[in-house]
C-alpha positions as a printed Julia matrix, in Angstrom:
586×3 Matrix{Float64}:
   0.0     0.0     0.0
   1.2     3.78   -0.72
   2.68    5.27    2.42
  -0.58    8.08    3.62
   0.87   10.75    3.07
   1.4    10.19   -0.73
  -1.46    8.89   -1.58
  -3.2    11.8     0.22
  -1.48   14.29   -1.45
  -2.04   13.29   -4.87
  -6.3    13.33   -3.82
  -6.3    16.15   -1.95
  -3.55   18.37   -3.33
  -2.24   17.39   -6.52
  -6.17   16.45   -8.41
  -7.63   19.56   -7.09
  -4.6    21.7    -8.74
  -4.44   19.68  -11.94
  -8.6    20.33  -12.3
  -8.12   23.65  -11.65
  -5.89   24.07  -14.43
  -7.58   21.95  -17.12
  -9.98   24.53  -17.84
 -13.1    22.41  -17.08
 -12.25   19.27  -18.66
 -13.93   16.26  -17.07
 -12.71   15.24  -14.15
 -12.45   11.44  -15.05
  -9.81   12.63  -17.73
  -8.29   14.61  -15.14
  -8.1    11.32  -12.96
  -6.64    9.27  -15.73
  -3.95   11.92  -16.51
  -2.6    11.73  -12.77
  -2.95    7.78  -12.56
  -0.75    7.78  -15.56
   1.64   10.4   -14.15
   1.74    8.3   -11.11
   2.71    5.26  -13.23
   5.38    7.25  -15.27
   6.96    7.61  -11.55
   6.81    4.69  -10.82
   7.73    2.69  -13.94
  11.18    5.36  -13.54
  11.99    3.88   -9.94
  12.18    0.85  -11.6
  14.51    1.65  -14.15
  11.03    1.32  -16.9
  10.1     3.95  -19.89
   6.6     4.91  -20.02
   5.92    6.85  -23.07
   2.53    9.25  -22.55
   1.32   10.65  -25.06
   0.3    14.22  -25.48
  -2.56   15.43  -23.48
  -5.94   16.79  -25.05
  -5.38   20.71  -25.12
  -7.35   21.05  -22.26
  -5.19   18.75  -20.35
  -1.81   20.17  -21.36
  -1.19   22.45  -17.96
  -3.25   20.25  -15.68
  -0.02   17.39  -17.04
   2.57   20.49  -16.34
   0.63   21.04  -12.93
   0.57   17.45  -12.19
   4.29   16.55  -13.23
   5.5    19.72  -11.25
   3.79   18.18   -8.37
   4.68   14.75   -8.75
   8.39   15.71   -8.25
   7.68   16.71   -4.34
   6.79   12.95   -3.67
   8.24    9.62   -3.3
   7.06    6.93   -5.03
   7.79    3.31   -4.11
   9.25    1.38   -7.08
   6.72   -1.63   -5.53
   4.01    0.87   -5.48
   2.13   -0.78   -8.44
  -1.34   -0.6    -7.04
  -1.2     3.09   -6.62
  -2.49    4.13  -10.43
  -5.41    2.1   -10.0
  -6.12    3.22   -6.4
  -5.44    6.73   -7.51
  -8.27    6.16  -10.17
 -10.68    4.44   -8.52
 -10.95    6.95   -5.7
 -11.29   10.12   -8.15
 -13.67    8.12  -10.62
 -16.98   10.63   -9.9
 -19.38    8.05  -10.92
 -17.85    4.87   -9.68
 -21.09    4.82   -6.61
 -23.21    5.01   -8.92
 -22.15    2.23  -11.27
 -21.23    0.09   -7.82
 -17.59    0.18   -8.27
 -15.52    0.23   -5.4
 -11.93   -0.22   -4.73
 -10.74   -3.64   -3.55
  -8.06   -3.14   -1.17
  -4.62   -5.15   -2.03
  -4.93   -7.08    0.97
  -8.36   -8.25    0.57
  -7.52   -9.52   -3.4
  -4.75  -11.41   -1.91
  -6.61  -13.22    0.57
  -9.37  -14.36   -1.75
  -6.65  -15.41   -4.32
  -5.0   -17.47   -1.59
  -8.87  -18.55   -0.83
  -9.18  -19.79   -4.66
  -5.74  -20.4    -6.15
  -4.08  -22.17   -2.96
  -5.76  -26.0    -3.17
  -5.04  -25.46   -6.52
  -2.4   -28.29   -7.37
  -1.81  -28.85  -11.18
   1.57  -29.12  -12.4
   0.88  -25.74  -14.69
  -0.09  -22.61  -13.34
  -3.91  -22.17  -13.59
  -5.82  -19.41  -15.8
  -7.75  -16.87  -14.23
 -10.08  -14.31  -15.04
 -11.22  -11.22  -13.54
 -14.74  -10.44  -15.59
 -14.99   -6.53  -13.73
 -11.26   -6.05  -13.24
 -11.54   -2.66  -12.72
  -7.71   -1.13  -12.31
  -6.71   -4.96  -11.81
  -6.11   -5.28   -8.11
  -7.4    -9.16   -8.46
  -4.86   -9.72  -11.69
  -2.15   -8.58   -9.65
  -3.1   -10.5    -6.23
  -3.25  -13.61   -8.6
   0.35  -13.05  -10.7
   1.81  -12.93   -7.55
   0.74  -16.52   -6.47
   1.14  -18.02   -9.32
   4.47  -16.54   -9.83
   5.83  -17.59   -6.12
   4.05  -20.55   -6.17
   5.09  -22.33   -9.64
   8.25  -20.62   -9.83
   7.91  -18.62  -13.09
   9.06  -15.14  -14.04
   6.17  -12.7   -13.59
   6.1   -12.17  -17.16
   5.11  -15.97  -17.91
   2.32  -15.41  -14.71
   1.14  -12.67  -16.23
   0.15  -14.99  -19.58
  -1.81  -17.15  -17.28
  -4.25  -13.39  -16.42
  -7.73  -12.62  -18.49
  -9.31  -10.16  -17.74
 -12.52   -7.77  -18.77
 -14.03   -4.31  -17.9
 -16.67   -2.19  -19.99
 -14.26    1.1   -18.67
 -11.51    1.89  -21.22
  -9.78    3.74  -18.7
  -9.77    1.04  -15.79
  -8.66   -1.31  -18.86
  -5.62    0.61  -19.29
  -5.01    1.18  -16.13
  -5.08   -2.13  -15.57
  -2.97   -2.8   -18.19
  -0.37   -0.71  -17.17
  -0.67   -2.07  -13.44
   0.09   -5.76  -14.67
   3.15   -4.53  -16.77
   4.88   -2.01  -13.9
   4.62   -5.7   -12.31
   5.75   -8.03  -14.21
   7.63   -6.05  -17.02
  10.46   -7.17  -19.3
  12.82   -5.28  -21.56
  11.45   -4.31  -24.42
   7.8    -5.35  -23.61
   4.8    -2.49  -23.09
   1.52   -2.07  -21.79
   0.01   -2.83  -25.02
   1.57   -6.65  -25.31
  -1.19   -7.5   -22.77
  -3.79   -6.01  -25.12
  -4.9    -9.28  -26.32
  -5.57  -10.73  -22.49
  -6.99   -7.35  -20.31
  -9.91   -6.39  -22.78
 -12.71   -3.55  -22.82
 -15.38   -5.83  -23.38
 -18.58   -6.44  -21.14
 -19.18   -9.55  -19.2
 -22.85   -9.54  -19.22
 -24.02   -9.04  -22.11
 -20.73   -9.14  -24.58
 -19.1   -11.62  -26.55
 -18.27  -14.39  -24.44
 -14.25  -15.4   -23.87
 -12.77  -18.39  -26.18
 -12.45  -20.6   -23.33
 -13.63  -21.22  -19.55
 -10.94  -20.12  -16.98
  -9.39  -22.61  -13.82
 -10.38  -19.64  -11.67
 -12.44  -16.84  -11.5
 -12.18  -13.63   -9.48
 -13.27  -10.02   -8.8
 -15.35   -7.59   -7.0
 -18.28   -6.78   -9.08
 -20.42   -3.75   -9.62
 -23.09   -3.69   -6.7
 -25.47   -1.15   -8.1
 -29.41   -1.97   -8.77
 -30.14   -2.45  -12.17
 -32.61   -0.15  -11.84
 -30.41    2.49  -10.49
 -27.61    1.52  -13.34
 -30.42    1.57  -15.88
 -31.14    5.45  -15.45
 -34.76    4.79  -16.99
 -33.99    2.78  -20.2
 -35.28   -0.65  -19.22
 -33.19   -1.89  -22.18
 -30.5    -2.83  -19.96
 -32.65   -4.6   -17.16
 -34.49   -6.83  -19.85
 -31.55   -7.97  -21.39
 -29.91   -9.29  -18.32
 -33.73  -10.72  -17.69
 -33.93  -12.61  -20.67
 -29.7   -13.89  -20.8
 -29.98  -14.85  -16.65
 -32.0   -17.32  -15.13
 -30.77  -15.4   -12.01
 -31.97  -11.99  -12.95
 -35.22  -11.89  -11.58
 -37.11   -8.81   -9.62
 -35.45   -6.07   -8.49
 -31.89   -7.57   -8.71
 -28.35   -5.83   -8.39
 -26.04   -5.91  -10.81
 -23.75   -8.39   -8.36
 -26.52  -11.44   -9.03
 -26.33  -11.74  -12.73
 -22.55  -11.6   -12.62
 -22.58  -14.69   -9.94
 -24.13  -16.56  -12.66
 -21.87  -15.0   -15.56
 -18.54  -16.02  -13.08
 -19.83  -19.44  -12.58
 -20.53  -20.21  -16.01
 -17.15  -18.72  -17.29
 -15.05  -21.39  -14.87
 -14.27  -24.56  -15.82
 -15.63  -27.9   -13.77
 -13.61  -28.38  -10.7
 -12.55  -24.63  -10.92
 -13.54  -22.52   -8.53
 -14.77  -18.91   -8.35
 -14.17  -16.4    -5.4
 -16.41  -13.3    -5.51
 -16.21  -10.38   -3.07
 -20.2    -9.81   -2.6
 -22.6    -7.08   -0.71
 -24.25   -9.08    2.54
 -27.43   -8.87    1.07
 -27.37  -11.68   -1.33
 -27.09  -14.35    1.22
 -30.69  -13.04    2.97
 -32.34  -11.02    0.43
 -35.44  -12.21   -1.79
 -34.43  -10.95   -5.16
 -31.05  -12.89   -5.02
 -33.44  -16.37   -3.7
 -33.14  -17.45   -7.39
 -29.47  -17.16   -7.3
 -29.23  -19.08   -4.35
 -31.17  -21.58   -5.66
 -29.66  -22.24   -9.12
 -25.79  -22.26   -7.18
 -27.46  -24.67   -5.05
 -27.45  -26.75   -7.8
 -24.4   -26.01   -9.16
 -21.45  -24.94   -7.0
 -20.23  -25.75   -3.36
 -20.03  -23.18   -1.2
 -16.15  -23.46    0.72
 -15.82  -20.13    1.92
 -17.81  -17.37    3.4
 -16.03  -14.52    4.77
 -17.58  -12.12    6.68
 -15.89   -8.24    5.84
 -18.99   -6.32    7.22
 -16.96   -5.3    10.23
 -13.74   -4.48    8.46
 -15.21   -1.96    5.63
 -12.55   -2.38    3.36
 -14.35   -0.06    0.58
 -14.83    3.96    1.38
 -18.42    3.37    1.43
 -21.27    2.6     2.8
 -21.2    -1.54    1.35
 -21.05   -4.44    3.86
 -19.15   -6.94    1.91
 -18.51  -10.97    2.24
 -16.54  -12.92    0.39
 -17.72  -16.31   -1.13
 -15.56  -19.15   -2.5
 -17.4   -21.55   -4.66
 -16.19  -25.08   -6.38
 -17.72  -25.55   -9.61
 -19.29  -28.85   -8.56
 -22.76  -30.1    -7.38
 -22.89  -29.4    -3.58
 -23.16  -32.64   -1.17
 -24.94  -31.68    2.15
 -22.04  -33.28    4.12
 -19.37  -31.07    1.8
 -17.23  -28.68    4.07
 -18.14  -25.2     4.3
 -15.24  -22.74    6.3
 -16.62  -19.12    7.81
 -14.01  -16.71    8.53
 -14.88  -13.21   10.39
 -12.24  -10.07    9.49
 -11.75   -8.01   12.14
 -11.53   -3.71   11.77
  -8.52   -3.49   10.4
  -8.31   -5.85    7.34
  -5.94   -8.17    8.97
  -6.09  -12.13    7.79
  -9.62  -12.95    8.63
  -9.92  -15.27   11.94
 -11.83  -18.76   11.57
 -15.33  -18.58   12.94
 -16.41  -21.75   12.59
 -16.22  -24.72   10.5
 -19.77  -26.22    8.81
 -21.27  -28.27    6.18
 -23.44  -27.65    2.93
 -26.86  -27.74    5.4
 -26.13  -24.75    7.11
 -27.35  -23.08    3.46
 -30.2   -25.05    3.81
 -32.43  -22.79    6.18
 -35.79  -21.39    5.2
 -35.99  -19.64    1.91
 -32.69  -20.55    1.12
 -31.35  -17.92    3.39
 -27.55  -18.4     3.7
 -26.92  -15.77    6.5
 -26.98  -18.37    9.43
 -24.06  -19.72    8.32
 -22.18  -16.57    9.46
 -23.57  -16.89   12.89
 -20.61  -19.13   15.04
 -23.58  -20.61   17.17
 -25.54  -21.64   13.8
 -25.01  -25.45   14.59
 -27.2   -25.0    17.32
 -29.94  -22.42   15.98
 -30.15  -25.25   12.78
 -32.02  -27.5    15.41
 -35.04  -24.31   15.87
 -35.75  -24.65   12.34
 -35.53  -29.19   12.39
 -37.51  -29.25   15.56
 -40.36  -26.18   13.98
 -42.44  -25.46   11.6
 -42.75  -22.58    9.56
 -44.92  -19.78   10.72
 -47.04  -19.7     7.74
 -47.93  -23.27    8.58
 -49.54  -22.2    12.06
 -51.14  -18.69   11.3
 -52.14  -16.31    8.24
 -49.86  -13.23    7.58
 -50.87   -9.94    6.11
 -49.61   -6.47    6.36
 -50.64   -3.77    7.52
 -51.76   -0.23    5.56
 -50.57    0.31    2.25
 -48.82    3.34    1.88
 -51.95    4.05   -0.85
 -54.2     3.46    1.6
 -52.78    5.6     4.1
 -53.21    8.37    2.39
 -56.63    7.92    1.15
 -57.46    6.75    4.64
 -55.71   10.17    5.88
 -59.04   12.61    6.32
 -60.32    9.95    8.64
 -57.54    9.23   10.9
 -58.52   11.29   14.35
 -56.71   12.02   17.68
 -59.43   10.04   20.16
 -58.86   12.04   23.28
 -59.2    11.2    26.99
 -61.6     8.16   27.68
 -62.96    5.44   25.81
 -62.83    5.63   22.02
 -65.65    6.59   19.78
 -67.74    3.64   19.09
 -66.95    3.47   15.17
 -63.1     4.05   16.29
 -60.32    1.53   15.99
 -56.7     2.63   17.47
 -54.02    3.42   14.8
 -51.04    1.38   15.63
 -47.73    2.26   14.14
 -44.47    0.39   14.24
 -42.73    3.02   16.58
 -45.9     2.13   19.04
 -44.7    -1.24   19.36
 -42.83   -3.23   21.73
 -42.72   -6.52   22.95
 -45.88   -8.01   24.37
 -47.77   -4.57   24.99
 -47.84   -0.97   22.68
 -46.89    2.75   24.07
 -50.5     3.71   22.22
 -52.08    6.71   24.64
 -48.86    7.39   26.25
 -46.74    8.2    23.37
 -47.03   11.03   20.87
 -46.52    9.83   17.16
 -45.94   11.55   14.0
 -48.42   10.18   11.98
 -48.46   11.55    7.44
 -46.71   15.1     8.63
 -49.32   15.34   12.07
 -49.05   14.92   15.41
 -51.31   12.83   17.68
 -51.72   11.64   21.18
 -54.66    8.72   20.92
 -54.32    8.21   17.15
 -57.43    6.35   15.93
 -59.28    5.74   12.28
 -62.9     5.38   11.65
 -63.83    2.01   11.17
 -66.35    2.21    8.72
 -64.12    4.17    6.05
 -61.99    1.11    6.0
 -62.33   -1.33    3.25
 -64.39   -4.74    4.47
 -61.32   -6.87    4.11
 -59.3    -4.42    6.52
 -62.33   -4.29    8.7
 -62.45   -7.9     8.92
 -58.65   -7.84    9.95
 -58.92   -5.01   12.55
 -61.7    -6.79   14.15
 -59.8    -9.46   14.63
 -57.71  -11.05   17.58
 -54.23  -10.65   15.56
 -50.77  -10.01   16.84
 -49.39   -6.87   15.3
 -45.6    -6.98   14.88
 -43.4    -3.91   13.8
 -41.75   -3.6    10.63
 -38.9    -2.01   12.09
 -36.84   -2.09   15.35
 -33.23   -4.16   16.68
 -35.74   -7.42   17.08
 -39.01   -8.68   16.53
 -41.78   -6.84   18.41
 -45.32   -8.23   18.47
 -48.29   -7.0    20.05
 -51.71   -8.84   21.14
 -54.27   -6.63   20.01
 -57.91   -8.37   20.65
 -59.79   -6.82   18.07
 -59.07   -2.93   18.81
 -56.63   -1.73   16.36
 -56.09   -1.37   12.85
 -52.23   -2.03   11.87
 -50.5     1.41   10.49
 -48.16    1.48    7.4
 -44.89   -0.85    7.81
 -46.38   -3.62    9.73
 -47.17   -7.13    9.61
 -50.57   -8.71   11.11
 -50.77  -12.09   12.75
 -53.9   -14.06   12.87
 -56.19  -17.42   12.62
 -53.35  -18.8    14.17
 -53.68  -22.6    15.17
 -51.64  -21.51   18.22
 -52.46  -19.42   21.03
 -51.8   -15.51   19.89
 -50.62  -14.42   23.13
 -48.24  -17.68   23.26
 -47.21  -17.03   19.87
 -46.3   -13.57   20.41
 -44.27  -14.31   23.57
 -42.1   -16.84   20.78
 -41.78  -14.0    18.61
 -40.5   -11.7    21.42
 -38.27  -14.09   22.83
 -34.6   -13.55   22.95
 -33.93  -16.93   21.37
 -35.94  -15.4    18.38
 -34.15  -12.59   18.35
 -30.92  -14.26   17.58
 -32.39  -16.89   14.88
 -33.99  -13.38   12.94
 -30.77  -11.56   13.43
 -28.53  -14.32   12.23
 -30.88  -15.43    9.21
 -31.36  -11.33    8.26
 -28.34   -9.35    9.41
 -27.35   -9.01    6.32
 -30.3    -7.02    5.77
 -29.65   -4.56    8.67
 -29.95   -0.96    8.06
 -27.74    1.83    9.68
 -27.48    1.06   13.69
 -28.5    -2.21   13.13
 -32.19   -1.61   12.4
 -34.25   -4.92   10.72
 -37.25   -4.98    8.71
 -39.48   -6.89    9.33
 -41.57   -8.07    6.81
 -43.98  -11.01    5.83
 -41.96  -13.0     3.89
 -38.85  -12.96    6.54
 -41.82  -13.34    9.54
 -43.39  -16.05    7.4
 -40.19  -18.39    7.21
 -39.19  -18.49   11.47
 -39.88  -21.59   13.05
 -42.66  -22.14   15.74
 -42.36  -25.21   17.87
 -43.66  -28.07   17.0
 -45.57  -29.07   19.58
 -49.56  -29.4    20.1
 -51.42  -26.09   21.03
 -52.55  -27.29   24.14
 -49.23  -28.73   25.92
 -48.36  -27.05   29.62
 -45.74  -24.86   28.35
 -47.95  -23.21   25.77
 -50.29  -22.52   28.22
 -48.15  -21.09   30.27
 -46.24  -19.18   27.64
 -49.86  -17.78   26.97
 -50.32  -16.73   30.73
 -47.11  -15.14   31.15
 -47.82  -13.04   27.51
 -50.79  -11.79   29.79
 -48.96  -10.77   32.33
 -46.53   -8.82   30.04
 -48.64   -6.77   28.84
 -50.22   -5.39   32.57
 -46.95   -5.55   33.92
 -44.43   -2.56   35.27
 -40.8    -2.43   33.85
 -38.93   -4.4    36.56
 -41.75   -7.03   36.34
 -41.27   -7.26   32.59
 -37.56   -8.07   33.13
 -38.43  -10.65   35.63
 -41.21  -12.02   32.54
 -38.92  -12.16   29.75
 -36.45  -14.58   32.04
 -39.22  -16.76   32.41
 -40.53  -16.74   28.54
 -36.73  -16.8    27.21
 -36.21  -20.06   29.15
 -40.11  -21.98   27.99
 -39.08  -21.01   24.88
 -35.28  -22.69   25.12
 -37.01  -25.46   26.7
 -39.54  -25.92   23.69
 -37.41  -26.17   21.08
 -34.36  -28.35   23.28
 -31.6   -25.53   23.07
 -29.98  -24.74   25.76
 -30.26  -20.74   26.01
């Protein structure tokens, strides 16, 4: 890595300067120019000519202001990520196409991940299909050089890669040759390996690849589309994978998997939310099929990108998965140091409900498994709806009334909102809410302005759980409220509500949602809660009537009358039932 204060210079001192003096050229040309001024520096150090050639006139004293500049620092003659760093980090519209910066240290540990129980007696291809400035290509020559003892010229043979940005081609380009240079060789002999081409969607390489590796783009396709739904229903029709609102990250799974060769293997730095999220199910299904999972790597803690991206890591085999196949979790810490082991699973901890693969990452997942063997699904015990539309809230809006002091109005149902929530009672009269831009003590709607159907549901006994909070949150409401936007409704449940609820509240359920969904988490660790994730926890199964539900019912009854300290002293008693019904220990 660049020592600080270079690198730091050359974004915050250097780039402003040269922009200032382009006379409004872009400032992606502006970044190239310096990445290549960076390169000329360090292709001198070591003892390399790197011909540039003449700047646009625009760019002519931005290159004066730049080399002037450029002769202050040092530059390491090892330094050869630096162009590409220097790049990637000025690129203006790299967050919005989802490219990010993969950090040397992080491409070398998935290329150790994917290259190292690789034992042929030749060095293996590999191909980068996004390489971006080539931080993967260079993690890779290194290996492969060190580890079949050939020049770093002959590695660099054995790299393919592909990006649809001409600049982060070249700049890749010129990253693998400051490597692994020879005399009389140039950035240009590795023309025919590093192409512009696109992965997706473009002509498709010669020949599949030993390995495969990168950081793709993470954007939605939605977002990447900017309103031409060209791009979205191509990848729809060319990707099995590609199906609702998808990121750019799940049709490129597919694309890396088909591009390796059987037996090969693929290792994919990946945002979280693939491994819980409902638009990547599909993908999770069809690798199912396909690959074995031998890696996962937890990186949400160590934020190696300058963003706002929670990344993992995931090492496949091309090769139909056996339950009973190893799967190894790893956890980075903060500061991007070799990842520690977290624990050390099969193929079946992918197997929860909805093909969820976020347990795995959980090092007590073994024994949360056993909730989901020894349950059943909660949309085998109960019916699930949500609550408002958004629609309907505001055409529901004129009727919505603060109740005041006393007993409601008789054609009055309460308004309960998520932040009125908590576990086993609500905060309704003794909280204010904001509630559509007003204010109101005793919120409640007129209950003949709802629509039958939502009549029929506020009637009813129902739990109501919040769509939003650090757990789940459920509510008995026994016919008295109608559920506000961004909730979930519980009800015709074959259990006991008030023993269900005390399930859903429980801190053992708190860790099962948590370690199925994390990956879903929102800033400060907020879930959603919706149907579908509600739908798939696991209730015990056991009959309605046995002691424990009863008594699971009785102490839900109690929660909700109780004080705070008593509450405390009620959760310790539901937390253990619920242990005991499912045979964990808690």
């Amino acid at each position: 890595m660049p020592e600080p204060s270079t690198l730091d210079a050359l974004l915050n001192d250097v780039f402003p300067a040269m922009c200032e003096a382009s006379f409004g050229a872009p400032s992606d040309a502006v970044a190239r120019l310096l990445a290549w001024l960076v390169a000329g520096r360090i292709a001198a150090a070591r003892g390399l000519h790197l011909p540039l050639d003449a700047p646009a006139p625009a760019l002519g004293p931005a290159a004066e202001v730049g080399r002037a500049a450029l002769d202050d620092l040092d530059f390491d003659p090892d330094g050869v990520y630096l162009p590409g760093e220097v790049y990637s980090r000025l690129l203006a519209a790299r967050y919005e196409q989802g490219s990010y910066y993969t950090p040397p240290a992080l491409a070398r540990q998935v290329a150790e991940w994917v290259l190292g129980p690789y034992d042929g007696p030749r060095p293996p291809t590999m191909l980068d299909p996004a390489m971006g400035s080539g931080n993967f290509l260079l993690a890779a020559g290194e290996m492969i050089a060190a580890r079949w003892g050939v020049s770093r010229w002959e590695a660099a043979q054995h790299l393919h890669g592909l990006d649809s940005d001409a600049g982060a081609v070249d700049l890749a380009r010129l990253a693998l040759w400051l490597w692994a240079a020879e005399p009389g060789t140039t950035p240009a002999d590795l023309a025919g390996r590093l192409r512009c081409a696109d992965a997706l969607l473009g002509e498709p390489p010669p020949a599949r690849f030993d390995a495969v590796l990168g950081n793709p783009p993470y954007a939605s396709v939605f977002t990447r589309a900017q309103g031409d739904d060209s791009l979205r229903d191509a990848l729809k029709a060319r990707y099995r994978t590609a199906v609702g609102s998808f990121d750019l990250a799940v049709p490129f799974v597919e694309r890396a998997v088909e591009l390796c060769a059987d037996g090969g293997r693929v290792g994919l730095v990946l945002p979280n939310k693939l491994l819980a999220a409902s638009y990547a199910e599909a993908l999770r299904e069809w690798l199912g099929k396909r690959a074995t999972v031998e890696v996962l790597a937890d990186y949400t803690s160590a934020l190696p990108f300058d963003a706002n991206v929670y990344p993992v890591v995931v090492v496949l085999r091309k090769e139909p998965p056996q339950a009973s196949a190893p799967l190894t979790v790893f956890r980075a810490d903060g500061r991007l140091n070799a990842p520690a082991l977290l624990r050390r699973g099969t193929q079946a901890d992918l197997h929860a409900p909805g093909g969820v693969w976020g347990g795995a990452l959980d090092p007590a997942w073994s024994d949360l498994r056993m909730c989901f063997e020894r349950g059943v699904p909660l949309r085998e015990v109960a019916e699930l709806a949500g609550g408002l539309t958004v629609g309907e809230a505001y055409n529901l809006r004129d009727r919505v009334i603060d109740a005041g002091p006393g007993m409601l109005p008789a054609d009055a149902l309460q308004l309960i909102t998520s932040g009125l929530i908590r576990r086993g009672y609500s905060l309704w009269g003794r909280k204010e809410v904001r509630y559509l831009k007003r204010r109101f003590r005793r919120p409640a709607i007129v209950a003949s302005a709802l629509p039958p159907r939502r009549r029929e549901q506020a009637r009813a006994h129902k739990l109501i759980v919040a769509g939003l909070a650090l757990r789940p949150q459920a509510m008995l409401d026994r016919g008295m409220a109608q559920a506000a936007v961004s909730t979930t409704i519980i009800y015709r449940s074959a259990w006991p509500l008030g023993a269900l609820g005390a399930v859903l509240n429980s801190a053992l359920m708190a860790r099962l949602y948590r370690a199925l969904f994390g990956g879903l988490a929102l800033a400060g660790g907020y879930l959603r809660f919706g149907q579908r994730e509600l739908a798939l926890l696991p209730v015990p199964d056991v009959p309605a009537d046995d002691p424990r539900v009863r008594r699971l019912e009785a102490l839900a009854g109690e929660m909700a009358r109780a004080d705070a300290v008593t509450r405390g002293h009620l959760d310790a008693q539901i937390d253990a039932l619920v242990c005991d019904l499912y045979g964990v220990e808690g």
